[in-house]
ROSE-4610 file (N, C-alpha, C; in Angstrom, 1 decimal, always signed):
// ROSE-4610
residu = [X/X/X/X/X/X/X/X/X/X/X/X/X/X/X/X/X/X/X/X/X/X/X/X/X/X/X/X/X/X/X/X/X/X/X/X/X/X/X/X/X/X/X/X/X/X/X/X/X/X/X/X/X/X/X/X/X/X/X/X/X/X/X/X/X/X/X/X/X/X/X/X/X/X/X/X/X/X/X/X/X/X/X/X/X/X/X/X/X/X/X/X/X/X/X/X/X/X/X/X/X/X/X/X/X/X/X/X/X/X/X/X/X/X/X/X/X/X/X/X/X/X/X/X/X/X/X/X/X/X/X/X/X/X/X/X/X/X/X/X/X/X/X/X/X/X/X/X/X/X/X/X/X/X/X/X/X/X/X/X/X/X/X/X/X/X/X/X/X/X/X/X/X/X/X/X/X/X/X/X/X/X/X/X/X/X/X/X/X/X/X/X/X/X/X/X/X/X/X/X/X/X/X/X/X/X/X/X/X/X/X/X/X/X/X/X/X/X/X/X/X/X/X/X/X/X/X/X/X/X/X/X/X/X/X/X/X/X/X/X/X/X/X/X/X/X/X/X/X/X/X/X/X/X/X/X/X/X/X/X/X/X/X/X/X/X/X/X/X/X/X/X/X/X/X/X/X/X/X/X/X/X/X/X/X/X/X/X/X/X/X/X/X/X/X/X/X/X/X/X/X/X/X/X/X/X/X/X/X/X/X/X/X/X/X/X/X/X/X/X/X/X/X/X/X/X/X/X/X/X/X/X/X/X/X/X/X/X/X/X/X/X/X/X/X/X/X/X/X/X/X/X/X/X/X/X/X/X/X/X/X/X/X/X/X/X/X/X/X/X/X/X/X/X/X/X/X/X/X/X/X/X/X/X/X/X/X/X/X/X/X/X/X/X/X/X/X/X/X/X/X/X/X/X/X/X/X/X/X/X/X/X/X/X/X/X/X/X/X/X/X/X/X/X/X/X/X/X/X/X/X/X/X/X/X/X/X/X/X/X/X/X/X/X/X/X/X/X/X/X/X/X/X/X/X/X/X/X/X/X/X/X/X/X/X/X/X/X/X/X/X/X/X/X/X/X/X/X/X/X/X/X/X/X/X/X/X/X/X/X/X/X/X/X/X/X/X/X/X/X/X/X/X/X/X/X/X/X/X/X/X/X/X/X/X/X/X/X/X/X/X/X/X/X/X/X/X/X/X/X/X/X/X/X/X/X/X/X/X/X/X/X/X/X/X/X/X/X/X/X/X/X/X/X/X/X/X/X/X/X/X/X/X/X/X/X/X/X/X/X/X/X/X/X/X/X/X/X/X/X/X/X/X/X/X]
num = [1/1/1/2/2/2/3/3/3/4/4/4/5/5/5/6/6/6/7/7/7/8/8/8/9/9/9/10/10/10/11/11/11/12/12/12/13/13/13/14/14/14/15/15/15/16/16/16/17/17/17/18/18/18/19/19/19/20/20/20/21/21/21/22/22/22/23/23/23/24/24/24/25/25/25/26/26/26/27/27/27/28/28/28/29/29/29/30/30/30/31/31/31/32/32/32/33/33/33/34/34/34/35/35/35/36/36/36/37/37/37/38/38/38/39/39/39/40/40/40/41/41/41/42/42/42/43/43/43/44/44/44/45/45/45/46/46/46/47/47/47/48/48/48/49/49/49/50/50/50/51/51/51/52/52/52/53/53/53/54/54/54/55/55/55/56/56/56/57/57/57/58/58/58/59/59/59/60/60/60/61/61/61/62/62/62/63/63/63/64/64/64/65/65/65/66/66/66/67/67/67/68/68/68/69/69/69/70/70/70/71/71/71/72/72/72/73/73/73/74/74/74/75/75/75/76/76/76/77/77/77/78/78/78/79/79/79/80/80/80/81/81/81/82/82/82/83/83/83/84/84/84/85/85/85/86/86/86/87/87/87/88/88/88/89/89/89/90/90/90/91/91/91/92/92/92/93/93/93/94/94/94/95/95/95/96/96/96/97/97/97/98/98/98/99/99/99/100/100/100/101/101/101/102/102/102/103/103/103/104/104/104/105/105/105/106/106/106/107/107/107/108/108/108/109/109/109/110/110/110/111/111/111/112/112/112/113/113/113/114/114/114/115/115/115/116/116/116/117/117/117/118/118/118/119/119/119/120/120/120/121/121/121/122/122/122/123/123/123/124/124/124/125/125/125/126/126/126/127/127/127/128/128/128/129/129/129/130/130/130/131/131/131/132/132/132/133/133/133/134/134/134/135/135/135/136/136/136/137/137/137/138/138/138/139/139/139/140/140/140/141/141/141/142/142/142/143/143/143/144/144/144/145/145/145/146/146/146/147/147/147/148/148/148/149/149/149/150/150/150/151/151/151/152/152/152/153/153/153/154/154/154/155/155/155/156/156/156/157/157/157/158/158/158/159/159/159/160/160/160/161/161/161/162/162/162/163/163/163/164/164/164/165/165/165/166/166/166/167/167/167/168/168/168/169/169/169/170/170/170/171/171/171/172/172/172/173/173/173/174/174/174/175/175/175/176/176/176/177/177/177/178/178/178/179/179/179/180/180/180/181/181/181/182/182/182/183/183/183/184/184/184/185/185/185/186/186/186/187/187/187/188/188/188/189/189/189/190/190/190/191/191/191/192/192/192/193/193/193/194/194/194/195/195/195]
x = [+0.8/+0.0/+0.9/+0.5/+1.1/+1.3/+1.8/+2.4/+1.4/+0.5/-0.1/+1.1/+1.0/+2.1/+2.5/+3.5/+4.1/+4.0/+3.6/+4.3/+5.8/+6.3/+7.3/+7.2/+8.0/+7.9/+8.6/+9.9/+10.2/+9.4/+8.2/+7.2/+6.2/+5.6/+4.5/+4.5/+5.7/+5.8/+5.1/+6.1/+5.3/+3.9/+3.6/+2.4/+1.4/+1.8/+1.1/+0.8/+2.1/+2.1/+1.5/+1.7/+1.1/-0.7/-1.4/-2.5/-3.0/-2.2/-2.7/-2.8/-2.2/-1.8/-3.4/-3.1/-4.1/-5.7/-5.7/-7.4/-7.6/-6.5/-5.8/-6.9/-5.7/-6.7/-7.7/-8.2/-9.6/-10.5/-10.9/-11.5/-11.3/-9.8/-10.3/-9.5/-8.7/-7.9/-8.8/-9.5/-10.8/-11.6/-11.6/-12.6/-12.4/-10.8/-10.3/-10.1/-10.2/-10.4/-8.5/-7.9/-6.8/-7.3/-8.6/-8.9/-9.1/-9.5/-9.5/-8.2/-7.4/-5.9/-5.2/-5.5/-5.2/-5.5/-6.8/-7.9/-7.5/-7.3/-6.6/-5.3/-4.3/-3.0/-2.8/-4.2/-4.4/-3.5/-3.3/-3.0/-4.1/-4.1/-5.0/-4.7/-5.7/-5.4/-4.4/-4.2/-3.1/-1.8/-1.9/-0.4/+0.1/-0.9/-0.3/+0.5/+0.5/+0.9/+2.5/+2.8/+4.5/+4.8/+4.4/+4.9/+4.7/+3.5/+3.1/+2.1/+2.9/+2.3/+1.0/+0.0/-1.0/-1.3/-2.2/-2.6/-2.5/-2.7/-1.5/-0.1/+0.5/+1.9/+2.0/+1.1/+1.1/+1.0/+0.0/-0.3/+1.0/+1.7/+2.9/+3.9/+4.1/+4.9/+5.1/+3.8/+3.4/+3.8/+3.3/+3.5/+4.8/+5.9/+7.1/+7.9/+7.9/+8.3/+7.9/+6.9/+6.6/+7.3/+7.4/+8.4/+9.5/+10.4/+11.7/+12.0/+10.9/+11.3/+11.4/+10.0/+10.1/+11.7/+12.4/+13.4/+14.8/+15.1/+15.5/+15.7/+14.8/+14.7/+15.3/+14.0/+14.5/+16.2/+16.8/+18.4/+18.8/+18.6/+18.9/+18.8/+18.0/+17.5/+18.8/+18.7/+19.8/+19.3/+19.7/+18.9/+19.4/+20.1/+21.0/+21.7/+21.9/+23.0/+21.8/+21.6/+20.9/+20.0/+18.6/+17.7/+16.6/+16.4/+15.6/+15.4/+17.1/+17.1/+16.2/+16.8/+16.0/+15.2/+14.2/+12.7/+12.7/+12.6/+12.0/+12.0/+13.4/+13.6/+12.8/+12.5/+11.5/+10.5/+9.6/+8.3/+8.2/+8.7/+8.8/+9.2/+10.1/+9.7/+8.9/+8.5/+7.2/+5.9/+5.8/+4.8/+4.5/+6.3/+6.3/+6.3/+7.3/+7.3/+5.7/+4.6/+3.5/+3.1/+2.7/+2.0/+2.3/+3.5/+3.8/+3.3/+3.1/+2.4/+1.5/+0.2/-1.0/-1.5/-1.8/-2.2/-1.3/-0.3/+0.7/+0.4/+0.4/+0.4/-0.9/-2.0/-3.6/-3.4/-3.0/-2.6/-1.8/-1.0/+0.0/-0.9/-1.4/-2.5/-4.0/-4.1/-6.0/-5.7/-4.8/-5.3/-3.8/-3.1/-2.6/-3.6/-4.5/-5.2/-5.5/-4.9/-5.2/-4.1/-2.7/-1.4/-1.7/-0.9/-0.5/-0.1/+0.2/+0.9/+2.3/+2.8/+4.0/+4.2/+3.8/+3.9/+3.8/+2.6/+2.5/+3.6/+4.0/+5.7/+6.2/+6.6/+7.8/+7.6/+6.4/+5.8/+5.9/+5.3/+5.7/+6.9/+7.8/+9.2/+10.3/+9.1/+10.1/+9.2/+7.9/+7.5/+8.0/+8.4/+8.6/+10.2/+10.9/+12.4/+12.4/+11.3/+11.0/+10.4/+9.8/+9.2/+10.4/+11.4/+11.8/+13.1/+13.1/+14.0/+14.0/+12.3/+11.7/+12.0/+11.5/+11.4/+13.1/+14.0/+16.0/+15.9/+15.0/+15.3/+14.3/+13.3/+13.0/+13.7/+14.0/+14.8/+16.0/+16.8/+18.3/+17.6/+16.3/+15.7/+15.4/+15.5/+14.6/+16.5/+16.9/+18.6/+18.9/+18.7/+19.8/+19.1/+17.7/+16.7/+16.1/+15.9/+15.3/+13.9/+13.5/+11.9/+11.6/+10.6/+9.7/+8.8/+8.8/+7.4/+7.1/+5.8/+6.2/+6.1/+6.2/+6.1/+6.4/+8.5/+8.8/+7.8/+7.6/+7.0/+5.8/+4.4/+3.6/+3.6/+4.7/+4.9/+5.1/+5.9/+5.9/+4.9/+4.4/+3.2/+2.1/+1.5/+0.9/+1.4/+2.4/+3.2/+3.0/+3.3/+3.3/+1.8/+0.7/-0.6/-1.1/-0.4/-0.7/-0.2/+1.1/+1.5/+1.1/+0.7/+0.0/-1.4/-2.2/-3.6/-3.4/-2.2/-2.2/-2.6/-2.6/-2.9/-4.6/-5.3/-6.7/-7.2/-6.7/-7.8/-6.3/-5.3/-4.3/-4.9/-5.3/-5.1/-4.1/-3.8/-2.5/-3.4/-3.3/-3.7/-4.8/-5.0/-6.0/-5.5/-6.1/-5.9/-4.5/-3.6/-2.6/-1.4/+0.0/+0.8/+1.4/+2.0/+2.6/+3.6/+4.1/+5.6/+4.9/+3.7/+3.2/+2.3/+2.0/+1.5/+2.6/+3.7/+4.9/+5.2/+5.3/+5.3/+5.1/+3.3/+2.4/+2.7/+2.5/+2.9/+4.2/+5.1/+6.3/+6.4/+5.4/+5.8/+4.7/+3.8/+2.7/+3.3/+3.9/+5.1/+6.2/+6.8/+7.9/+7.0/+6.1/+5.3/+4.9/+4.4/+3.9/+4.9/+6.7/+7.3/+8.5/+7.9/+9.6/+9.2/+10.7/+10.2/+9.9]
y = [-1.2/+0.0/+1.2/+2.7/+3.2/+4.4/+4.9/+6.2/+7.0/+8.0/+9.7/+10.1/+11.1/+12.3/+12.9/+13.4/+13.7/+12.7/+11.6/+10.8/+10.5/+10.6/+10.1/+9.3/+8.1/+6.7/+7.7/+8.0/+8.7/+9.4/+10.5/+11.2/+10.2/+9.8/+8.7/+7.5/+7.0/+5.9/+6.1/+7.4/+8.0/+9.0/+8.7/+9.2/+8.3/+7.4/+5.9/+5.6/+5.3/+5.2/+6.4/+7.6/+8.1/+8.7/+8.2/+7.9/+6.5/+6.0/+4.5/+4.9/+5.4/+5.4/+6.4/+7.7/+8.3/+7.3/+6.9/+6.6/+5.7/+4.6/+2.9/+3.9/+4.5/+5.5/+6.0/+6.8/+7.3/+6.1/+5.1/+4.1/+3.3/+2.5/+1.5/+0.2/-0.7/-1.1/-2.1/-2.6/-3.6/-2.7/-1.6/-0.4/+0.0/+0.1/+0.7/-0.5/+0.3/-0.6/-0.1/-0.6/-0.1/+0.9/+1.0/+1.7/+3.4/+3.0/+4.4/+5.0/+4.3/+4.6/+5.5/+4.5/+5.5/+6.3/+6.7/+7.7/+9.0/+8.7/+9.6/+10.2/+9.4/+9.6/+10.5/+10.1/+10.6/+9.5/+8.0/+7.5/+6.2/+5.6/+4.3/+3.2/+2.8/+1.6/+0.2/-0.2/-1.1/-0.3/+0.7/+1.5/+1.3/+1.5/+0.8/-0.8/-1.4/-2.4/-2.6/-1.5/-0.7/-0.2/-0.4/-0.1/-0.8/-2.1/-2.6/-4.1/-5.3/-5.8/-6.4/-5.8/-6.2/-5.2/-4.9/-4.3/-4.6/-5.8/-6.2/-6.2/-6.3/-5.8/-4.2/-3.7/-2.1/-1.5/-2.4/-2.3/-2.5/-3.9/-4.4/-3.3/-2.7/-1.4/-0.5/-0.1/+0.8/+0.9/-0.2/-0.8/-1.0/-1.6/-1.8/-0.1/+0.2/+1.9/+3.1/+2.3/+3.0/+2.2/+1.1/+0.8/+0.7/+0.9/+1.0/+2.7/+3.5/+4.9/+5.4/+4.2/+4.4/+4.3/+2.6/+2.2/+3.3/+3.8/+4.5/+5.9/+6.7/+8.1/+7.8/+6.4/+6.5/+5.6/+5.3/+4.7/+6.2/+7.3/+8.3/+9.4/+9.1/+9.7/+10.1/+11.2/+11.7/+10.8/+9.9/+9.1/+10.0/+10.4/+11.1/+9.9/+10.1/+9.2/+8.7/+7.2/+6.5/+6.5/+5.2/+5.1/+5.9/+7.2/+8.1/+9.2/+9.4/+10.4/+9.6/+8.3/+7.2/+7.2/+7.0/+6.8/+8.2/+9.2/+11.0/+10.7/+10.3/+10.6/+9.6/+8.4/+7.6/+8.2/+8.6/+8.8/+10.1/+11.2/+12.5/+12.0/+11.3/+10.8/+10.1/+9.7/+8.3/+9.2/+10.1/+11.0/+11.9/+12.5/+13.9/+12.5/+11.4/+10.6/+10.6/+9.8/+9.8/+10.7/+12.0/+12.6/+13.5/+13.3/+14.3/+12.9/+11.7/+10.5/+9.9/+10.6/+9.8/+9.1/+9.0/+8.2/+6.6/+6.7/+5.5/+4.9/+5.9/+5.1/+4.6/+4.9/+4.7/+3.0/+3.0/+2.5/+0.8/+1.5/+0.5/-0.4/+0.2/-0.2/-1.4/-0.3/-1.2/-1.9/-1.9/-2.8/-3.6/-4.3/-5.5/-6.5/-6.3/-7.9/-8.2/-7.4/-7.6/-7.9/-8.2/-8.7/-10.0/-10.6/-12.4/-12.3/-13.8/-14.2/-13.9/-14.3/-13.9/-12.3/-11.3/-10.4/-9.8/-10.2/-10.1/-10.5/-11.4/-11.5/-11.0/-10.7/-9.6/-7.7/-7.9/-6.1/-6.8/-7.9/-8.3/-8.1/-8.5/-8.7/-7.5/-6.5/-5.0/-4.4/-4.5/-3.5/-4.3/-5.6/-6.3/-5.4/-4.8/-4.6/-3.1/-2.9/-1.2/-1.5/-1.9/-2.6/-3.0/-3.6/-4.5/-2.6/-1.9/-0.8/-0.1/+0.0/+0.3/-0.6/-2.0/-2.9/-2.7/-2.5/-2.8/-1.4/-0.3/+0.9/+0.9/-0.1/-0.2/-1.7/-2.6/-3.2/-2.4/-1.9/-1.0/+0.1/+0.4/+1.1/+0.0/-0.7/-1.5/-2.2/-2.7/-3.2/-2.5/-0.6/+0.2/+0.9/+0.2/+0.1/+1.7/+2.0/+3.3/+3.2/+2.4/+1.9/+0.5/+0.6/-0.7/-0.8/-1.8/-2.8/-3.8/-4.8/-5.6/-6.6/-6.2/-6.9/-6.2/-6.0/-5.1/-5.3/-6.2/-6.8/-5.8/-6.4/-5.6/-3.7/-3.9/-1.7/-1.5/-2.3/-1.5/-1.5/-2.5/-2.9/-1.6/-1.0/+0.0/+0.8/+1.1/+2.6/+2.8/+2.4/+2.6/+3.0/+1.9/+2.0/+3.2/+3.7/+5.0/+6.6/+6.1/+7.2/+7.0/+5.8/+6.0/+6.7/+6.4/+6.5/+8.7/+9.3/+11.1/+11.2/+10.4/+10.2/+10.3/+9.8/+9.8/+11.0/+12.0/+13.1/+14.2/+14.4/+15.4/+16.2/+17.5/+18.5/+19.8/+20.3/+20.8/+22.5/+23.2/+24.0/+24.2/+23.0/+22.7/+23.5/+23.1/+23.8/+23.1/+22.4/+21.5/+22.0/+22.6/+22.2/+21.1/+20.8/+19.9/+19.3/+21.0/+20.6/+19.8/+20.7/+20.5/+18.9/+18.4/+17.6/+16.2/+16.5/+15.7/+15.6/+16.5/+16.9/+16.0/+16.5/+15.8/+14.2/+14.0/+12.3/+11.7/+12.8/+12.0/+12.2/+12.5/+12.6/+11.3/+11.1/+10.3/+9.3/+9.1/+7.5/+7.5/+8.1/+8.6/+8.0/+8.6/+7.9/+6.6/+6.0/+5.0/+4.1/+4.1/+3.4/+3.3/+4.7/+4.9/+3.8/+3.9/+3.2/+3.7]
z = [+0.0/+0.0/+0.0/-0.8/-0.4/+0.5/+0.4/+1.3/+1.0/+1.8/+1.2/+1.0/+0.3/+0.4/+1.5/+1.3/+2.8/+4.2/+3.1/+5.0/+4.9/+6.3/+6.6/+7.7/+7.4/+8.4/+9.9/+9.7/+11.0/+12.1/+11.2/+11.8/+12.1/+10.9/+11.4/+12.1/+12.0/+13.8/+14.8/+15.3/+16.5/+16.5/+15.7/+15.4/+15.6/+15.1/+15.3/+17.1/+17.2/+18.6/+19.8/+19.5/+20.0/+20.2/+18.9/+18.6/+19.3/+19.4/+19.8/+21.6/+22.3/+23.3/+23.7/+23.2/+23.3/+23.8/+22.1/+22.0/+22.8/+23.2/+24.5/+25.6/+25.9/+26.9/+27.7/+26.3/+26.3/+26.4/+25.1/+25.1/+25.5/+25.8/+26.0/+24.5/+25.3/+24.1/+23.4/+23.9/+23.0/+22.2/+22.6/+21.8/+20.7/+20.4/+19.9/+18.3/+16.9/+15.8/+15.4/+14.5/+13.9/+13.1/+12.3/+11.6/+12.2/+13.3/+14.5/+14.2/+14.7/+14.4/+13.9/+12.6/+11.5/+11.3/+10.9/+10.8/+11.5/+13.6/+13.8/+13.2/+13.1/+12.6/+10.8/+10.0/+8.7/+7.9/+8.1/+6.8/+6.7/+6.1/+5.4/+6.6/+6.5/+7.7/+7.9/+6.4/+6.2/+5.9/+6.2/+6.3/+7.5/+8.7/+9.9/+10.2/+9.1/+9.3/+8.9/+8.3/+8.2/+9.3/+10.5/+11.8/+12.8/+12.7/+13.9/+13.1/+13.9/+13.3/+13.3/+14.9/+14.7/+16.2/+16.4/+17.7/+19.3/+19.2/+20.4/+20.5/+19.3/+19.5/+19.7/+19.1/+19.1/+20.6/+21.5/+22.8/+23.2/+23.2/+24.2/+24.0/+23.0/+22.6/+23.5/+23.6/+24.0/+25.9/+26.3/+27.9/+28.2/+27.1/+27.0/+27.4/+26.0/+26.1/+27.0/+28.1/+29.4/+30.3/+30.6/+31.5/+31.7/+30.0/+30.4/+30.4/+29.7/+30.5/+32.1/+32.6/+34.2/+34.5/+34.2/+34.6/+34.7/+32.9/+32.7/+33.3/+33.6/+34.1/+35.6/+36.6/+37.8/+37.8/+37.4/+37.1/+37.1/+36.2/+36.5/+37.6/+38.6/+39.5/+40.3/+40.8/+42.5/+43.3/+44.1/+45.1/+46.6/+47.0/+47.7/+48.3/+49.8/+50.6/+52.2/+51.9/+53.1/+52.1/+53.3/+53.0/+53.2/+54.1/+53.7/+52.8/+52.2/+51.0/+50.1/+49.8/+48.8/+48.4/+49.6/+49.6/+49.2/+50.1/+49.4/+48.5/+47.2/+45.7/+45.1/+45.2/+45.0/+45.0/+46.1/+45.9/+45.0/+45.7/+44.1/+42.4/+42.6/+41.0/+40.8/+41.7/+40.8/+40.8/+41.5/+41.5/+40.1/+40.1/+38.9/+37.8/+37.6/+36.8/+35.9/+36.7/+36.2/+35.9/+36.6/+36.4/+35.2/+34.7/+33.0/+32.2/+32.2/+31.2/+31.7/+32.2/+32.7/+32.0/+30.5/+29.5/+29.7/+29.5/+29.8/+30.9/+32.2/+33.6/+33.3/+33.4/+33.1/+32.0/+31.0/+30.0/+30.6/+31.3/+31.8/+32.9/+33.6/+34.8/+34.4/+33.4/+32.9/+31.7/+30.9/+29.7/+30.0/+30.9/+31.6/+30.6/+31.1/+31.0/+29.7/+28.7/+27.0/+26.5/+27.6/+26.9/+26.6/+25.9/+25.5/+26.8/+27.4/+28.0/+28.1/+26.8/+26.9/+26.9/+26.9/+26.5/+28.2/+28.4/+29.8/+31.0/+30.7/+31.6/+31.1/+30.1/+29.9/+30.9/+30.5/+31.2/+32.7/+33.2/+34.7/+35.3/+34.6/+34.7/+34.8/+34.5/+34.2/+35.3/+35.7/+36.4/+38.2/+37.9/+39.6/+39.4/+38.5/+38.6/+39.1/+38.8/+39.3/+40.9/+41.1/+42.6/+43.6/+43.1/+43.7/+43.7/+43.5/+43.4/+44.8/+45.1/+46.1/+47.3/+47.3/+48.4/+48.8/+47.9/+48.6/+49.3/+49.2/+49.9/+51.1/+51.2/+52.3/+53.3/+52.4/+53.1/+54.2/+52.9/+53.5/+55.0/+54.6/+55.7/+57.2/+57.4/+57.9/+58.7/+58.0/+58.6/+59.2/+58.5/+59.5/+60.5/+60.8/+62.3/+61.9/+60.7/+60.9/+59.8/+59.6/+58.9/+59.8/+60.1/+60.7/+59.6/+58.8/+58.4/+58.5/+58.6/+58.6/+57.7/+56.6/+55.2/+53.8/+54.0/+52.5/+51.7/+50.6/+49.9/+49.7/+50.7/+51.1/+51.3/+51.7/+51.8/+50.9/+49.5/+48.4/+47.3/+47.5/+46.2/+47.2/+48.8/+49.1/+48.8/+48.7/+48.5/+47.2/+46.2/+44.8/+44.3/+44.7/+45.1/+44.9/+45.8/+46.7/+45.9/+45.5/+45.1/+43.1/+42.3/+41.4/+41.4/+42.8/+42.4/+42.2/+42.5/+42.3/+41.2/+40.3/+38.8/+38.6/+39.5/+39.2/+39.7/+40.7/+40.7/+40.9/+40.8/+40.4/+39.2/+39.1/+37.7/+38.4/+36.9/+37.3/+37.7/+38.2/+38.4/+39.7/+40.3/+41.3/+42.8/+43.1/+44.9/+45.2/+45.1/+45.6/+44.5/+44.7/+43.6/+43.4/+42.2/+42.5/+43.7/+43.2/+44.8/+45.8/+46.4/+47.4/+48.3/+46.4/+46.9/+47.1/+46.2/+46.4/+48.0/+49.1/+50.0/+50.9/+50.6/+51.6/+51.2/+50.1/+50.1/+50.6/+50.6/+50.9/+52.5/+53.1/+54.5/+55.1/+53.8/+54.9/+54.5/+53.4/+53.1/+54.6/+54.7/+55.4/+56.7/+57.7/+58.7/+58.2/+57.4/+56.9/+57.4/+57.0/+57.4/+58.5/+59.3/+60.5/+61.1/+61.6/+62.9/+64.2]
């Protein structure tokens, strides 16, 4: 099939993908037709298949290239020095993290259950490596007698919980700033786990 004019694969990849993510979204990944897709994006519907080879791969893509950005950014993070710089820097990125890609986080959350199998351990496999980033900083908390929990495991799968759900009623401009609400969350984490 061919090309409209003026497409370019470099531009329209992510065009692709970013239409896909959007409408994933909004609707709903069973909702969503390839033809939607396109339509949004402006090329022919078997043009998408020059980028993706079928809509669940388009999905795993999508879930993929949000978790290894999680991995990535927080690998980059300042963590400071100890387990309570850690955690602060933890929960403010996973906070600001989401809240600039709520479509993705939203994304990454509800349509889980539309991967393959295999597709599905792979996205398991990356998001326990981001969990498990969390659980060693509450562990390291917990050795050097300054976090009490009593189930790493458990604190981190609440904590994350917790600090994804800022995603469902956060808007930017609301009574709360961001700073602020970074703040408040990272102090009620902080009690959540002193000792």
């Amino acid at each position: 099939m061919a090309r409209k004019t003026g497409s370019h694969s470099d531009i329209t990849g992510p065009r692709v993908r970013a239409a896909a993510l959007q409408l994933f979204a909004r609707d709903g990944f069973a909702a969503v037709s390839m033809r939607q897709i396109a339509a949004e994006v402006g090329v022919q519907a078997g043009a998408l298949y020059l980028y993706t080879p079928d809509k669940q791969a388009l999905l795993f893509d999508l879930l993929k290239a949000h978790m290894d950005d999680v991995l990535s950014h927080w690998a980059a993070e300042p963590k400071g020095t100890g387990p309570q710089a850690a955690l602060e820097a933890f929960v403010r990125f996973h906070i600001r993290f989401s809240l600039t890609r709520a479509e993705a986080v939203f994304l990454s959350y509800m349509e889980l259950r539309n991967l393959t199998p295999e597709h599905f351990a792979q996205i398991e496999a990356l998001r326990r490596a981001y969990e498990d980033q969390l659980e060693a900083i509450l562990e390291d908390g917990q050795a050097a007698g300054i976090f009490a929990v009593p189930d790493t495991k458990l604190a981190t799968m609440a904590i994350i919980a917790m600090l994804t759900g800022v995603n469902t009623w956060y808007r930017e401009g609301g009574r709360l700033s961001r700073d602020r609400v970074e703040q408040i969350y990272q102090d009620m984490v902080r009690r959540a786990v002193q000792a």
